[in-house]
N, CA and C atoms as an extended XYZ file, in Angstrom:
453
Properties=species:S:1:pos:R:3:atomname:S:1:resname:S:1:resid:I:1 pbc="F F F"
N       -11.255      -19.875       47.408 N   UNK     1
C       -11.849      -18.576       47.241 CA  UNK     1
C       -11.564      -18.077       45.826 C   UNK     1
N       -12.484      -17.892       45.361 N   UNK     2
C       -12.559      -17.327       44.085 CA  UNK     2
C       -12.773      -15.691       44.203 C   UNK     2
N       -11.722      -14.983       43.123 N   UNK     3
C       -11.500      -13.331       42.748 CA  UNK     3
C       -11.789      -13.003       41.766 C   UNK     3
N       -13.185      -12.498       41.528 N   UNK     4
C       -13.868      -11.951       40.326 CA  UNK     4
C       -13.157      -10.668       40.008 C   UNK     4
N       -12.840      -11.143       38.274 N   UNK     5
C       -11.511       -9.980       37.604 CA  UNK     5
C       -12.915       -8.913       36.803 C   UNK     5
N       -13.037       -7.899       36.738 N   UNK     6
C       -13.885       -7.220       36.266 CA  UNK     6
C       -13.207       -6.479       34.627 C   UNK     6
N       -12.268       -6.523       34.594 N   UNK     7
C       -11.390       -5.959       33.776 CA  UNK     7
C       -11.095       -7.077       32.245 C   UNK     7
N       -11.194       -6.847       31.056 N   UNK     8
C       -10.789       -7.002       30.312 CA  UNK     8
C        -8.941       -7.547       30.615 C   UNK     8
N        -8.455       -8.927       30.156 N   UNK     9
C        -6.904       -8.901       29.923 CA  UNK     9
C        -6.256       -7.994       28.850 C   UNK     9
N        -6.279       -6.965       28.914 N   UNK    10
C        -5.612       -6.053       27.570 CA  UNK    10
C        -4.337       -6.730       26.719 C   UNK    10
N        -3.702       -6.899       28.038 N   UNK    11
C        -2.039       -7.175       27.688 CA  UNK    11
C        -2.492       -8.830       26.820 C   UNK    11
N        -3.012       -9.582       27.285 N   UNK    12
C        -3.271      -10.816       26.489 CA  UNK    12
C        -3.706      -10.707       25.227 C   UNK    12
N        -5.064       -9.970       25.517 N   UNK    13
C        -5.725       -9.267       24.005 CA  UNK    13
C        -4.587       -8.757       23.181 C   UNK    13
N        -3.730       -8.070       23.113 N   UNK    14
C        -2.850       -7.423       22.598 CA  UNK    14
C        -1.596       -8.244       22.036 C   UNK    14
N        -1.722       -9.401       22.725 N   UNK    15
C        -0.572      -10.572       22.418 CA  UNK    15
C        -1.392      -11.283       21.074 C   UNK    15
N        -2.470      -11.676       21.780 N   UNK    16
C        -2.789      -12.513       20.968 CA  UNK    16
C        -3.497      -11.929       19.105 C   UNK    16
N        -3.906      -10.840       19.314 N   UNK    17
C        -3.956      -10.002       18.447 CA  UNK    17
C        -2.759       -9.670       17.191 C   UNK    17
N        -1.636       -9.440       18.094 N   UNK    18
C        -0.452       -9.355       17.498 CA  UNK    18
C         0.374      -11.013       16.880 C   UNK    18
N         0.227      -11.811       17.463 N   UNK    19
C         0.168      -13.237       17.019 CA  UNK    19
C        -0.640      -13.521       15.440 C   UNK    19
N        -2.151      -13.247       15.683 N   UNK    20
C        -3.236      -13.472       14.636 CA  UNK    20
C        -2.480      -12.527       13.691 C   UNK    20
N        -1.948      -11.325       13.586 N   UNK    21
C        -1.632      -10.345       12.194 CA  UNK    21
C         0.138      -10.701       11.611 C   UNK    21
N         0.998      -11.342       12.626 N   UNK    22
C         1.809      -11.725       12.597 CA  UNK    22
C         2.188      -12.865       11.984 C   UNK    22
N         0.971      -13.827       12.088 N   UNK    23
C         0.969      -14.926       10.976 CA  UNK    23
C         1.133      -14.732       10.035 C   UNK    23
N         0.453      -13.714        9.507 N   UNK    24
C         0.269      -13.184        8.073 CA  UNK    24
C         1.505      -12.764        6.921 C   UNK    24
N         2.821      -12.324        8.306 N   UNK    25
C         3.977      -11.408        7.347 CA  UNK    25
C         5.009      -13.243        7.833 C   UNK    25
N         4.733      -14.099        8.312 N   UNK    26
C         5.788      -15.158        8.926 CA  UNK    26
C         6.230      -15.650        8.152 C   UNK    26
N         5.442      -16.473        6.971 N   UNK    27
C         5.585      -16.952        5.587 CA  UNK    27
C         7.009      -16.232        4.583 C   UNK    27
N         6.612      -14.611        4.918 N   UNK    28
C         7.449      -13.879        3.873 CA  UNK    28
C         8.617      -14.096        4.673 C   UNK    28
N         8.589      -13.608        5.662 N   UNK    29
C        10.085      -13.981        6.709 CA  UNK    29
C        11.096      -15.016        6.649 C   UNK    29
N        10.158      -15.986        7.001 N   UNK    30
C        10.637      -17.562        6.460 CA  UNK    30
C        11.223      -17.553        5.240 C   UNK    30
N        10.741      -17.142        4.650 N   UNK    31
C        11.309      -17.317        3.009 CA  UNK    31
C        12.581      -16.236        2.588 C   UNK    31
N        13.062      -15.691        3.552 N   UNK    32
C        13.961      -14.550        3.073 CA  UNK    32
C        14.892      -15.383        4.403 C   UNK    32
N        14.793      -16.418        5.683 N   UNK    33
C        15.412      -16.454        6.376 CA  UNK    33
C        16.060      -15.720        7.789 C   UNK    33
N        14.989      -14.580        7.693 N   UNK    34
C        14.714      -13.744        8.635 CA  UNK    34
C        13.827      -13.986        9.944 C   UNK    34
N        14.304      -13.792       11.272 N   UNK    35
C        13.240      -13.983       12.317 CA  UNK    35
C        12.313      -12.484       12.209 C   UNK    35
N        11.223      -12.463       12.632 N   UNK    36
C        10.726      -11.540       13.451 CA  UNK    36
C        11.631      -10.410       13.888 C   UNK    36
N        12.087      -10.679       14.738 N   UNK    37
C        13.506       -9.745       15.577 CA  UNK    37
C        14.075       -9.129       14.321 C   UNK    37
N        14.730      -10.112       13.613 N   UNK    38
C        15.278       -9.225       12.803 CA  UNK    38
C        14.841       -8.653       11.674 C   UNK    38
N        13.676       -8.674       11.236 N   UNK    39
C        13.053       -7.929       10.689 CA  UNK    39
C        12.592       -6.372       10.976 C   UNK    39
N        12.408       -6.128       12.191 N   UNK    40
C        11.857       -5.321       13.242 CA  UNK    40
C        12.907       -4.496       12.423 C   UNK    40
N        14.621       -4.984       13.534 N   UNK    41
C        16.178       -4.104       13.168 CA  UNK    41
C        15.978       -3.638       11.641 C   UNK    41
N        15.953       -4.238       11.016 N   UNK    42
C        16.252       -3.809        9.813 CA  UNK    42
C        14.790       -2.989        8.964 C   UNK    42
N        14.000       -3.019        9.460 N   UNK    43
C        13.155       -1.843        9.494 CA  UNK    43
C        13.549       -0.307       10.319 C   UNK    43
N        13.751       -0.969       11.480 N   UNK    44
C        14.487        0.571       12.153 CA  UNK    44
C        15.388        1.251       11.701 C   UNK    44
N        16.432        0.272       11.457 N   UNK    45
C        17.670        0.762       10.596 CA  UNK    45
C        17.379        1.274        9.613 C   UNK    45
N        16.607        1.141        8.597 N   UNK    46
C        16.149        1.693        7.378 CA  UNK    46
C        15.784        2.754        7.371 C   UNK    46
N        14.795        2.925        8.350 N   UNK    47
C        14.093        4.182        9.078 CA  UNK    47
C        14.637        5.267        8.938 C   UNK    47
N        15.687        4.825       10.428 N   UNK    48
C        16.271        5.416       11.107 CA  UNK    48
C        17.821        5.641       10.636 C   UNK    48
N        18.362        5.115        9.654 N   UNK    49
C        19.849        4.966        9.008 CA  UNK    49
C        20.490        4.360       10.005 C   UNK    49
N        20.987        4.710       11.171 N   UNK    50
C        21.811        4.045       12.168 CA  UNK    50
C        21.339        4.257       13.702 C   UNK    50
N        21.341        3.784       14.820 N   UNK    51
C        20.945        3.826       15.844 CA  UNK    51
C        21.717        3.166       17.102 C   UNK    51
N        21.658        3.220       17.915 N   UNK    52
C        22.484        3.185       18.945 CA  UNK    52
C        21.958        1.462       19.560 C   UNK    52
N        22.856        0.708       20.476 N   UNK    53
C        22.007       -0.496       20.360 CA  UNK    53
C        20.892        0.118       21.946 C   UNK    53
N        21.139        0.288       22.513 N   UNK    54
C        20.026        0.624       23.642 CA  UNK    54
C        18.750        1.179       23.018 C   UNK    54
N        19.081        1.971       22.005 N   UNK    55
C        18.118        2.950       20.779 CA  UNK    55
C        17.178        2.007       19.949 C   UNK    55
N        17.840        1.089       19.954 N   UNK    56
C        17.156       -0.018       18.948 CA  UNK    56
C        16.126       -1.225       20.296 C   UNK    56
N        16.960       -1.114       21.233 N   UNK    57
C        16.192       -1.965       22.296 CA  UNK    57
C        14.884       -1.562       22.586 C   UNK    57
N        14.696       -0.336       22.687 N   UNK    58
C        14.052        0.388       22.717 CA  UNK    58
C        12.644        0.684       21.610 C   UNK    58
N        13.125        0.792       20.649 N   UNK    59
C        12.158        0.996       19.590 CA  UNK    59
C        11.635       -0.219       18.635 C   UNK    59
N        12.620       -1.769       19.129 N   UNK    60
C        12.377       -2.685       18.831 CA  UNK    60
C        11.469       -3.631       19.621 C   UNK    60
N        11.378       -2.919       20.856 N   UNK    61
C        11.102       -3.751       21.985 CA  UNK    61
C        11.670       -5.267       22.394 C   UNK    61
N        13.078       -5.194       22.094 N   UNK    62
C        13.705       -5.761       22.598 CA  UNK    62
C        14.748       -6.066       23.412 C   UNK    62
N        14.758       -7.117       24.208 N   UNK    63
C        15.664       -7.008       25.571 CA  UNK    63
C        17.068       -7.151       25.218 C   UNK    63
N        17.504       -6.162       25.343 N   UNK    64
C        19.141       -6.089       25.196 CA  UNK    64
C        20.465       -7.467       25.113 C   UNK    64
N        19.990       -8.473       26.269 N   UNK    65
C        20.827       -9.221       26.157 CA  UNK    65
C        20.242      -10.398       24.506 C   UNK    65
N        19.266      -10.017       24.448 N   UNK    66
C        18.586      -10.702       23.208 CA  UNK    66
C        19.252      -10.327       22.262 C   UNK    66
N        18.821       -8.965       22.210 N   UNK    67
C        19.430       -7.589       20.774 CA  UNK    67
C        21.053       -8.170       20.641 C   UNK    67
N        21.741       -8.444       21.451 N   UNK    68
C        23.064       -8.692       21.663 CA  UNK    68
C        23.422      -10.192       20.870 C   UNK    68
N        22.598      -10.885       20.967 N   UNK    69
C        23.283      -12.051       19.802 CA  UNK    69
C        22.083      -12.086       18.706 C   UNK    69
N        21.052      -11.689       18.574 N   UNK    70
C        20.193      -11.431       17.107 CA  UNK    70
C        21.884      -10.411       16.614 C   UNK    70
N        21.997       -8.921       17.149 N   UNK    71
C        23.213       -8.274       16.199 CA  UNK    71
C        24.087       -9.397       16.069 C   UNK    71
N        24.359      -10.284       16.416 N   UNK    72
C        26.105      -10.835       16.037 CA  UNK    72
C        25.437      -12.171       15.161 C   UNK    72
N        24.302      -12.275       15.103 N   UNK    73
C        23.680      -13.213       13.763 CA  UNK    73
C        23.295      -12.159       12.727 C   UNK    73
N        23.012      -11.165       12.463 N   UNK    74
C        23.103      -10.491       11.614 CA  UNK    74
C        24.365       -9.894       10.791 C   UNK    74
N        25.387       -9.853       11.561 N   UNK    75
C        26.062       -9.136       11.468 CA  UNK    75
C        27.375      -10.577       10.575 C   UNK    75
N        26.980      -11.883       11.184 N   UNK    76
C        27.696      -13.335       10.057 CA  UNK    76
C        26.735      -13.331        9.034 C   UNK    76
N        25.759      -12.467        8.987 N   UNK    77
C        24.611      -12.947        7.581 CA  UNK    77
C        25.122      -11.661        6.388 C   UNK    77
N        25.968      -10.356        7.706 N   UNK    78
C        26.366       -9.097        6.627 CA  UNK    78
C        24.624       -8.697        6.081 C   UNK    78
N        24.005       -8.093        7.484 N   UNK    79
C        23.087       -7.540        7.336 CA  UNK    79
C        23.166       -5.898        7.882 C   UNK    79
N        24.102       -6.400        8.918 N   UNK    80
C        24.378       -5.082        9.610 CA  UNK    80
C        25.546       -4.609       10.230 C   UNK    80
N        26.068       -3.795       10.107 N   UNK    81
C        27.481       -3.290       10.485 CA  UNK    81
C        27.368       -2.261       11.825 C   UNK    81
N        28.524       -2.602       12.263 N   UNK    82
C        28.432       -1.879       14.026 CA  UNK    82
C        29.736       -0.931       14.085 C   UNK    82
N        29.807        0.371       14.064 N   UNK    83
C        30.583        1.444       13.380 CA  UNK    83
C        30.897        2.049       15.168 C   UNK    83
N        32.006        2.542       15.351 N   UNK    84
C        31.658        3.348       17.259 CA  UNK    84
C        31.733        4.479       16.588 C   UNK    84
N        31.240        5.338       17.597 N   UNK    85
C        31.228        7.081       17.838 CA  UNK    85
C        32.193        7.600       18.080 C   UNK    85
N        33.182        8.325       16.790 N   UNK    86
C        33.927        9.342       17.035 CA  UNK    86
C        34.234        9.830       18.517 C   UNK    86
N        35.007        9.992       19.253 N   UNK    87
C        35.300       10.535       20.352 CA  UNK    87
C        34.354        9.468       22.177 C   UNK    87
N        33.986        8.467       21.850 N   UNK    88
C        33.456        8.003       22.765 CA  UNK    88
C        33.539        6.278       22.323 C   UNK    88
N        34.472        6.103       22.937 N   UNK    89
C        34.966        4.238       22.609 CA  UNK    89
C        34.189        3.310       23.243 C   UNK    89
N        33.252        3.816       24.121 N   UNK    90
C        32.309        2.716       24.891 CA  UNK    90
C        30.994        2.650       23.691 C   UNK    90
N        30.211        3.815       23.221 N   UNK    91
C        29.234        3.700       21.730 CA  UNK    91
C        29.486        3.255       20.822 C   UNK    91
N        28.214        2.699       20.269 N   UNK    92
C        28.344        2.215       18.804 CA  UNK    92
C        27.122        2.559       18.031 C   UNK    92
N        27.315        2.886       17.154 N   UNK    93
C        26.032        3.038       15.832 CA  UNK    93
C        25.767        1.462       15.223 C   UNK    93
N        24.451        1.270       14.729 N   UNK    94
C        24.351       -0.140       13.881 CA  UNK    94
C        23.956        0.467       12.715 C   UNK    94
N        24.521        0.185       11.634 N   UNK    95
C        23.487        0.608       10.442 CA  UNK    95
C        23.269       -0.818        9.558 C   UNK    95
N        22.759       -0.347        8.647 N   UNK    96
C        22.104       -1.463        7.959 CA  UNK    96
C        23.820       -1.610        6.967 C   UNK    96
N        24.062       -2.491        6.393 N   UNK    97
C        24.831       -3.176        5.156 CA  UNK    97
C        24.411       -2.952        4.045 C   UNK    97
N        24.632       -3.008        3.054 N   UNK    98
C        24.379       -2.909        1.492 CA  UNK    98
C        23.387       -4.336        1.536 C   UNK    98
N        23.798       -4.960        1.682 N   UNK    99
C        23.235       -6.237        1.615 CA  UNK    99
C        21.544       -6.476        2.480 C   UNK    99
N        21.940       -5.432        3.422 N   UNK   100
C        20.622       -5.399        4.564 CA  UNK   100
C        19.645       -4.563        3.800 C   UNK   100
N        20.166       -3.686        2.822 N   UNK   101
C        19.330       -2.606        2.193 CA  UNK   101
C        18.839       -3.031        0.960 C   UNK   101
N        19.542       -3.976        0.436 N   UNK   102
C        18.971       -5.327       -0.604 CA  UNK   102
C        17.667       -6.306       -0.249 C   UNK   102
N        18.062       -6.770        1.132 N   UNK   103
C        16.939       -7.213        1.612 CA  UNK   103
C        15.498       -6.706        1.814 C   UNK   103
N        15.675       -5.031        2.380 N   UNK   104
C        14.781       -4.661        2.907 CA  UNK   104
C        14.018       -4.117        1.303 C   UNK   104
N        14.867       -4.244        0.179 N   UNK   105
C        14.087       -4.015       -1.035 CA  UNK   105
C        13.319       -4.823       -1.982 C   UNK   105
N        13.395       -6.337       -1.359 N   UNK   106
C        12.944       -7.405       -2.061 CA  UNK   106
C        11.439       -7.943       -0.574 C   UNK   106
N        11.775       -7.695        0.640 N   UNK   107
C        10.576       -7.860        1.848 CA  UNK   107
C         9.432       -7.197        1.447 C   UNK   107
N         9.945       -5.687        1.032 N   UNK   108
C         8.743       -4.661        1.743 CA  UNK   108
C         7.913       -4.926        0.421 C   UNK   108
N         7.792       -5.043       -0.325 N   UNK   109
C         6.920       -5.060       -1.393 CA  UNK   109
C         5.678       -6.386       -1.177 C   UNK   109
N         6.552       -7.474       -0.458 N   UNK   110
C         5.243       -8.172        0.035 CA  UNK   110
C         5.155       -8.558        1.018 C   UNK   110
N         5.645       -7.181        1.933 N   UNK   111
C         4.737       -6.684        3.346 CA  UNK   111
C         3.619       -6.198        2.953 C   UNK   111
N         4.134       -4.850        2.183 N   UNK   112
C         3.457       -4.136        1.498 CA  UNK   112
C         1.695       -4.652        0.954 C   UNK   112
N         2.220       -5.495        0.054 N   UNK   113
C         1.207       -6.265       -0.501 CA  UNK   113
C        -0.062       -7.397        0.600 C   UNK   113
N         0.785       -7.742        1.820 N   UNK   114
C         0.024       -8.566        2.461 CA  UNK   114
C        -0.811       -7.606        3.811 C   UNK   114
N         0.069       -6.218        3.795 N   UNK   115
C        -1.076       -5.653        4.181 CA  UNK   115
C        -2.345       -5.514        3.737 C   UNK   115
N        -2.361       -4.734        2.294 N   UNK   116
C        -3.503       -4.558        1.468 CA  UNK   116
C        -4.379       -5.826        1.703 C   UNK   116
N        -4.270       -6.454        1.254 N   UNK   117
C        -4.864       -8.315        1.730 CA  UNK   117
C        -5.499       -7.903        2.987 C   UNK   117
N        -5.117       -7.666        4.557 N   UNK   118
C        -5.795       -7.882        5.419 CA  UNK   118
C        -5.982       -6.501        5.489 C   UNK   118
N        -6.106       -5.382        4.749 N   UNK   119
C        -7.088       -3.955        4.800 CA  UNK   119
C        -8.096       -4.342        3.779 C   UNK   119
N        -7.790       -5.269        2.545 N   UNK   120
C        -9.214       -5.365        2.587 CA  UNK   120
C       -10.015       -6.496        2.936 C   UNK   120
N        -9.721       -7.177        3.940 N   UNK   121
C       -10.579       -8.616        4.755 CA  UNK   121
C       -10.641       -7.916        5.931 C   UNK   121
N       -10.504       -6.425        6.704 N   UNK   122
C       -10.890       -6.426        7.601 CA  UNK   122
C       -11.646       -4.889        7.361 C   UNK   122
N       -11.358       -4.392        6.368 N   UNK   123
C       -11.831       -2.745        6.138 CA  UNK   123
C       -10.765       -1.752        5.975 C   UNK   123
N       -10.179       -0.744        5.540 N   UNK   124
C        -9.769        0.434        5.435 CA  UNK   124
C        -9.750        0.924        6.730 C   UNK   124
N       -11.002        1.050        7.659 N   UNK   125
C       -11.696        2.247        8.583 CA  UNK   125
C       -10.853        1.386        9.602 C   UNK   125
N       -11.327        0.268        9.847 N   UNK   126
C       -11.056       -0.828       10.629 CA  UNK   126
C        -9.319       -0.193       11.204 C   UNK   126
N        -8.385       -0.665        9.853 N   UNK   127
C        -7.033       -0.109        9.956 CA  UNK   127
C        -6.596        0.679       10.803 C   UNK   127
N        -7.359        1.694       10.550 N   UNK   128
C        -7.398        3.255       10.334 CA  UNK   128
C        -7.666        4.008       11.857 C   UNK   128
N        -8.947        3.018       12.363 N   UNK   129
C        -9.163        3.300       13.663 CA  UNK   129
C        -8.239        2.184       14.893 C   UNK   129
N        -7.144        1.237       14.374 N   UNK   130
C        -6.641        0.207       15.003 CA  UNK   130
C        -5.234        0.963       14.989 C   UNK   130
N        -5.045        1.557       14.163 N   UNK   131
C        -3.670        2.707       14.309 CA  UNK   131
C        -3.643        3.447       14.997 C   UNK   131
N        -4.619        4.252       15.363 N   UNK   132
C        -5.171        5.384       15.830 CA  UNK   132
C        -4.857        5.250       16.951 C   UNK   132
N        -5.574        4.140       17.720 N   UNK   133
C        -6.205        3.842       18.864 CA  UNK   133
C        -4.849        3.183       19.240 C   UNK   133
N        -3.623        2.164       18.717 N   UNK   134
C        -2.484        1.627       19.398 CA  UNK   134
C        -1.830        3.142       19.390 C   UNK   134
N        -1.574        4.067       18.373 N   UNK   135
C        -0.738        5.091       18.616 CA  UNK   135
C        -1.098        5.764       19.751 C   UNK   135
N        -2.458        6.391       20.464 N   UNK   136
C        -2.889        6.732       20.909 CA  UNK   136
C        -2.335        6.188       22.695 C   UNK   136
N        -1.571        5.041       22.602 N   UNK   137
C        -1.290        4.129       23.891 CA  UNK   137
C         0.238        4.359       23.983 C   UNK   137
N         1.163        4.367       22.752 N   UNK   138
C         2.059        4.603       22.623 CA  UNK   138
C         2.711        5.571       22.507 C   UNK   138
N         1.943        6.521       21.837 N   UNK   139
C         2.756        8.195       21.659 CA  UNK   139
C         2.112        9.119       22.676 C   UNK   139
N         1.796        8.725       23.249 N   UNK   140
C         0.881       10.095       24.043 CA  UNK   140
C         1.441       10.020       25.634 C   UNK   140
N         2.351       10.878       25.713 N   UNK   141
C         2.656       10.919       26.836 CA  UNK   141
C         2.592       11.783       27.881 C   UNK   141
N         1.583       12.591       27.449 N   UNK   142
C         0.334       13.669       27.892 CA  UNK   142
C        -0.475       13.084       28.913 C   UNK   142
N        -0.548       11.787       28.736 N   UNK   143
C        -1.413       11.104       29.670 CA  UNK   143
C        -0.912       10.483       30.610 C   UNK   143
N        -1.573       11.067       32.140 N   UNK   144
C        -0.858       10.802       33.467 CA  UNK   144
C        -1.787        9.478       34.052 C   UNK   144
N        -1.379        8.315       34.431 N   UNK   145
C        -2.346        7.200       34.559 CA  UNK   145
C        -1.801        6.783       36.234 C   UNK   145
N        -2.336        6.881       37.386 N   UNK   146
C        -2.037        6.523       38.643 CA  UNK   146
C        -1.673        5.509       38.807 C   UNK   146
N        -1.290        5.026       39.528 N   UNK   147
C        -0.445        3.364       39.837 CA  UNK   147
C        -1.256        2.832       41.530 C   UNK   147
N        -2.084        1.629       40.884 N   UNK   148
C        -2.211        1.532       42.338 CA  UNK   148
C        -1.513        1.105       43.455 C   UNK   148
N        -1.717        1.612       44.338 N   UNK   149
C        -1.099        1.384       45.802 CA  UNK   149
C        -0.983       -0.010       46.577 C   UNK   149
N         0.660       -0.638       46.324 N   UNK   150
C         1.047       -2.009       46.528 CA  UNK   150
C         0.611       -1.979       48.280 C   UNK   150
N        -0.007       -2.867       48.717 N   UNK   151
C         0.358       -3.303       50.432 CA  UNK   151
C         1.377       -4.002       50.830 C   UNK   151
């Protein structure tokens, strides 16, 4: 018996999408010795100056027991330092290293640059309305979406 899907795979679309633009920054990664993952951290960190590791799981979209040895490979590369919270011995802050803030000053310029490259092979507007439209999924939490009903 065959089950006709009427629906678009979003979540696939969205993988594979993110794969195709991801190629693009892998090269620079590679060449600085950086995964993915940790590129992400040390964007947040930059961001964000320091963050909590659940904080970073979170905004990295990554799974904690993951986040947990990417930090302790960063942290033998002296990318990132893990500081606790004054008055609470179970927290910790991560911030970036001198060295992590070195890095993130020699990457972004040809992130930077390899964006421009695929804003202009795909359009400006293109960008513009592809920001829009992921923020629009992600920040909006205005929007109440029903769950259908398991049997």
């Amino acid at each position: 018996m065959s089950v006709e899907i009427q629906y678009r795979n979003l979540p696939m679309l969205l993988l594979q999408t993110r794969e195709q633009i991801i190629t693009h920054f892998r090269p620079i990664l590679n060449h600085y010795g950086i995964t993915e993952q940790q590129w992400r951290i040390i964007r947040a960190l930059h961001e964000k100056q320091s963050m909590e590791p659940r904080e970073l799981c979170q905004f990295c979209q990554i799974l904690s027991p993951s986040l947990t040895g990417i930090l302790k490979r960063m942290e033998e590369m002296d990318l990132v330092e893990k500081k606790g919270i004054p008055g609470d011995k179970r927290r910790l802050k991560i911030s970036l290293t001198a060295q992590g803030e070195q890095l993130i000053g020699k990457i972004s310029p040809l992130i930077s640059e390899q964006y421009r490259y695929l804003e202009e092979a795909y359009g400006p507007q293109v960008f513009d309305q592809l920001q829009k439209i992921l923020e629009l999924f992600t920040e909006n939490d205005q929007v109440t979406v029903n769950q259908v009903d398991l049997i």
